[in-house]
N, C-alpha and C positions, 0 to 999 in steps of 0.2 A: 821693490817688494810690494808698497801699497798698491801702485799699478798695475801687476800680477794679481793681485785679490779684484781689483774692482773690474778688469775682464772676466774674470772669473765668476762675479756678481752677475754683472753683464750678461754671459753668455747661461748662466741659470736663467736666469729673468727671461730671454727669450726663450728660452726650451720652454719655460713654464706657461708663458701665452701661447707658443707651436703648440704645446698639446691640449688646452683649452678649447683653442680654435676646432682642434682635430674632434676633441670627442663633441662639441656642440654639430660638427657635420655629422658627425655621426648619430647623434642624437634625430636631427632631422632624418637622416635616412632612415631609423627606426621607426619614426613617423610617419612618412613616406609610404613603407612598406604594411604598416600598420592600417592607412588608408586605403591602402589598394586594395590589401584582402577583406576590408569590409567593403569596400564599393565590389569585390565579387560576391562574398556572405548576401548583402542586401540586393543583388544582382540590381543597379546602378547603371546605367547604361553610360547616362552624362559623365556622371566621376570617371567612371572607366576614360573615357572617351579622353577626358582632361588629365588623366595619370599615363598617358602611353605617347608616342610619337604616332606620327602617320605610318613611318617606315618601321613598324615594330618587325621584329620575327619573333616568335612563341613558341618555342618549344617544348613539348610535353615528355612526359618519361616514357609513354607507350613510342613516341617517335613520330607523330603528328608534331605538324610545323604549322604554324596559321599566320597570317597578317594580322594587321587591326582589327579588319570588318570582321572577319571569320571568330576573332577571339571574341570581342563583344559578342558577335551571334551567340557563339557558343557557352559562356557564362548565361546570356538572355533565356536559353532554348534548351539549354542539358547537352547531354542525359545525367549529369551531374550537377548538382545542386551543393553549393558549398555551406551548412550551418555552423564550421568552428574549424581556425585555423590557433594551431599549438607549434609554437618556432623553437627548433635548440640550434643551441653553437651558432648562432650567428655571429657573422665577421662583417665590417664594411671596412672597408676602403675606397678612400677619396683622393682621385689622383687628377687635380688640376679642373675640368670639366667632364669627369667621367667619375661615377663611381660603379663599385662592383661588391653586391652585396649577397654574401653564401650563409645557407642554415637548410636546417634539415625541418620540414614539415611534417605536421600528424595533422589530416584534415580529415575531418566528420561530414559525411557527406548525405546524399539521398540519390541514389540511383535507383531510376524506373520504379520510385515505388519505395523501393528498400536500403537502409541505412547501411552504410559503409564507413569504412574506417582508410584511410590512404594514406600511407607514408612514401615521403621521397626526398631527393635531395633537390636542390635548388639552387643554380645560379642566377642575381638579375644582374645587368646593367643598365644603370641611368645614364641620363648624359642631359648637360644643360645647355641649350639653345636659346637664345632671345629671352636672358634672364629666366630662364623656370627650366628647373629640372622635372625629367617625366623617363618611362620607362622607353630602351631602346631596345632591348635585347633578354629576354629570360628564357632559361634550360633545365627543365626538370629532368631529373635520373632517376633511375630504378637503383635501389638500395638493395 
């Protein structure tokens, strides 16, 4: 009976560091992501450069797809100018050396001149290479 209770200790005790672990990844990827949209907000080129892979794809909700250079360009150049990103429902999930982090955006922006408001949805994924995670893949949708 004792030895029934003390696997039963046991196997808490490890659920309780699994899910520590889990939410501290997750906390970094909040972070992560947190980075990101301020390295576009302050249109950043370097941080950019440092948060994406070479092989990115970038998907936008209008249906534009860009690589790296083209995303950089296009935060550097417009026609959109990012002043405030506002995140709901975010989820992440961390599976191994990938993760995949969904939420729904309200970005404030400047277009040509004139303030706009843009909501949409959002998938990223990261993935970690040579010790440092960076973005590999994100997909905006029309809401």
């Amino acid at each position: 009976m004792k030895t029934k209770y003390l696997y039963i200790l046991i196997t808490l005790i490890a659920i309780s560091f699994s899910l520590n672990a889990q939410t501290k990844k997750e906390e970094r990827f909040a972070q992560l992501v947190n980075e990101f949209n301020q390295a576009i907000i302050s249109t950043d080129s370097s941080a950019l450069k440092n948060l994406v892979w070479e092989d990115l794809s970038y998907g936008h909700s209008s249906g534009a797809i860009q690589d790296k250079a083209a995303f950089v360009a296009g935060v550097m150049n417009g026609p959109n100018f990012f002043k405030k990103f506002e995140l709901q429902n975010q989820t992440i999930k961390v599976s191994g050396k990938n993760a995949v982090v969904r939420h729904i955006a309200i970005a404030q922006a400047v277009n040509k001149g004139n303030p706009v408001e843009i909501r949409f949805g959002n998938i990223m994924v990261w993935q970690k290479k040579q010790g440092k995670w960076r973005l590999l893949a994100r997909q905006g949708y029309k809401l």
